[in-house]
N, C-alpha and C positions, 0 to 999 in steps of 0.2 A: 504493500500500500504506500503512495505517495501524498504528499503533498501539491498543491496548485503552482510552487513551484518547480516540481518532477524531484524531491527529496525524498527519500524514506523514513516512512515514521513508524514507529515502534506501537502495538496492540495496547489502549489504556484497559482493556477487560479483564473483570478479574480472577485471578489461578479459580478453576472449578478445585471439589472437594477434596477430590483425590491430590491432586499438586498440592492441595497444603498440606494433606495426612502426611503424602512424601517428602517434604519439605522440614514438617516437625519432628518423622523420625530420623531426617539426614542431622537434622541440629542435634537431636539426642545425643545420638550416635558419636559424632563430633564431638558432643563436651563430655560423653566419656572416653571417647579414645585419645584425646587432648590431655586428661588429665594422668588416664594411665599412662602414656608416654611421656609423660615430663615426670611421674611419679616413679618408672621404673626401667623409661630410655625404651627409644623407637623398636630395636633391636631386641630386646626382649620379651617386650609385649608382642603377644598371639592374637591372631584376628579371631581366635575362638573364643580367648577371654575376652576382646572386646562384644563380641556377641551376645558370651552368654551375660554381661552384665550389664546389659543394655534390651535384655529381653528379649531375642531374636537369632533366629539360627542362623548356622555359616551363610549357606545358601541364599536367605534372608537378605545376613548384609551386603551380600556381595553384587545380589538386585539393585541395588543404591548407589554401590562404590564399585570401580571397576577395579580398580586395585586398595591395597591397605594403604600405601601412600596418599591416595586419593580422597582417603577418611580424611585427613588434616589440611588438605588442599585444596578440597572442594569450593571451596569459597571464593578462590583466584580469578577464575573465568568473571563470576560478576563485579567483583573488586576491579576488574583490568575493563572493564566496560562499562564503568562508574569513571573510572579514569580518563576513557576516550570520549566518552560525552562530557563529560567538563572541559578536556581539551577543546573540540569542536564547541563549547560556551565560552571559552575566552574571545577578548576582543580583538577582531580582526587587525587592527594598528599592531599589539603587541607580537614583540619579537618573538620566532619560533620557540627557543630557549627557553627564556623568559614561559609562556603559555605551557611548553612541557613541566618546569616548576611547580608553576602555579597549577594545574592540572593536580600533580602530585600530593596537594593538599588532600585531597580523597582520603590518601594512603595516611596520611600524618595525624587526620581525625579518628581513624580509625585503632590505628594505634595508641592514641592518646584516653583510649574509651577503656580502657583496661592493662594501662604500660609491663603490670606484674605478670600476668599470662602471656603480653606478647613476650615478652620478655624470652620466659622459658620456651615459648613456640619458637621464638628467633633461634636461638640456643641450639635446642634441637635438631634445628633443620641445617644451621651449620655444621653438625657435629655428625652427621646421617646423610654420607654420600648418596643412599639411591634417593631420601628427600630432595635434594639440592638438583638431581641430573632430574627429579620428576618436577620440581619449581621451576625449573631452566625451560622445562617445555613450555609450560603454562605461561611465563613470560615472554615467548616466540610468541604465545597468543595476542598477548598483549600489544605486544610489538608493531603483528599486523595489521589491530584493530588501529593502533594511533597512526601509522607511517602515511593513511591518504590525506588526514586533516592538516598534518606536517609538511607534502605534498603540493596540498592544493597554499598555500601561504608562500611557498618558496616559487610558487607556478609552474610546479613538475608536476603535470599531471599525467593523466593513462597516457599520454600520449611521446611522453618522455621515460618510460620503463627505467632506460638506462643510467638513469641519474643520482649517484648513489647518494646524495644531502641527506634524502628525508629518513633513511635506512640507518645513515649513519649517525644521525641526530638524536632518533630516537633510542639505539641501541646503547651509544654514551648515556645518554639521560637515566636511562635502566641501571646502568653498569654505576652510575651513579648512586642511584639508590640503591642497588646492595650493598656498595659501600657505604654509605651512611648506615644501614641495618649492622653490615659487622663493625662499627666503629660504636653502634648505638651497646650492642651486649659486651664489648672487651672496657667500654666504663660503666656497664652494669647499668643502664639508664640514667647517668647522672647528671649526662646532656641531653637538652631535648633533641629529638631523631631530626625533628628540623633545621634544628641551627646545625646538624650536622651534613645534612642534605644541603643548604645553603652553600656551606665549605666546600660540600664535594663539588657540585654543579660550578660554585665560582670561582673552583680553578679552571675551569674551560673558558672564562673569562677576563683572569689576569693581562 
């Protein structure tokens, strides 16, 4: 579905029952498998123990989660497309950079809604090589989702493929914020993630 200016717009209707049944036992699921893994490390928590304490068989869970990594991930996809719509809502004057930044606030509210959990989440997922190569995908997601709106500002559009700015704009900008993330847990939160983000982002700006 478009808009009257040929744009795509997104369904306001709302999830029928089932979507939020599934919805409510993905969350479950998620804050117990969150907590066993920071309680007892990625690695040695069983997808069976998070099953059976979460009420639900293997089988069950795995209708929901396509993998055990994906129990703590799951979230990524709409986090990364909360972040490309606020991109594409920044103001068209503002520098590309600048709007990836700014955009990033998404990420720094969210964070900031619970710092002790992220905390230990961050933690984890640094410390949990197949987390990290399964986060690394999900931010290729992301990546794609932001690279047309970055794109269309720099006026590379479908018609310029070969233009690597807006690819490689966004991908620094990412590479940015993981580093602000491991900069955030090695002082244990003691700087805000954004003023650490700020540092990272404006060394490409020195």
């Amino acid at each position: 579905m478009t808009d009257s200016s040929g744009t795509p717009t997104r369904s306001t209707a709302k999830p029928g029952l089932r979507e939020r049944m599934r919805a409510t036992i993905r969350a479950e699921v998620t804050e117990v498998a969150l907590r066993l893994f920071i309680e007892q490390g990625f690695d040695r928590t069983t997808v069976d123990q998070i099953a059976a304490e979460a009420g639900l068989s293997r089988a069950s869970l795995f209708r929901h989660f396509g993998t055990k990594e994906d129990i703590v991930l799951v979230d990524l996809e709409e986090i990364g497309r909360q972040i490309a719509d606020a991109l594409v809502a920044r103001p068209d004057e503002e520098r590309p950079w600048e709007a990836l930044r700014r955009a990033f606030d998404v990420m720094m509210r969210i964070h900031e809604t619970a710092p002790e959990r992220t905390l230990g989440y961050l933690r984890m997922l640094q410390e949990t090589p197949s987390l990290r190569a399964r986060h690394f995908e999900k931010q290729l997601g992301w990546q794609e989702m932001m690279v047309p709106e970055i794109a269309r500002r720099l006026g590379a559009g479908p018609d310029h493929p070969e233009d690597p700015r807006p690819t490689a704009l966004v991908a620094a900008a990412l590479a940015c914020a993981d580093a602000a993330s491991t900069g955030w847990v090695a002082c244990e939160g003691t700087v805000p993630m954004a003023v650490l983000l700020d540092r990272a982002m404006g060394a490409f700006t020195e």
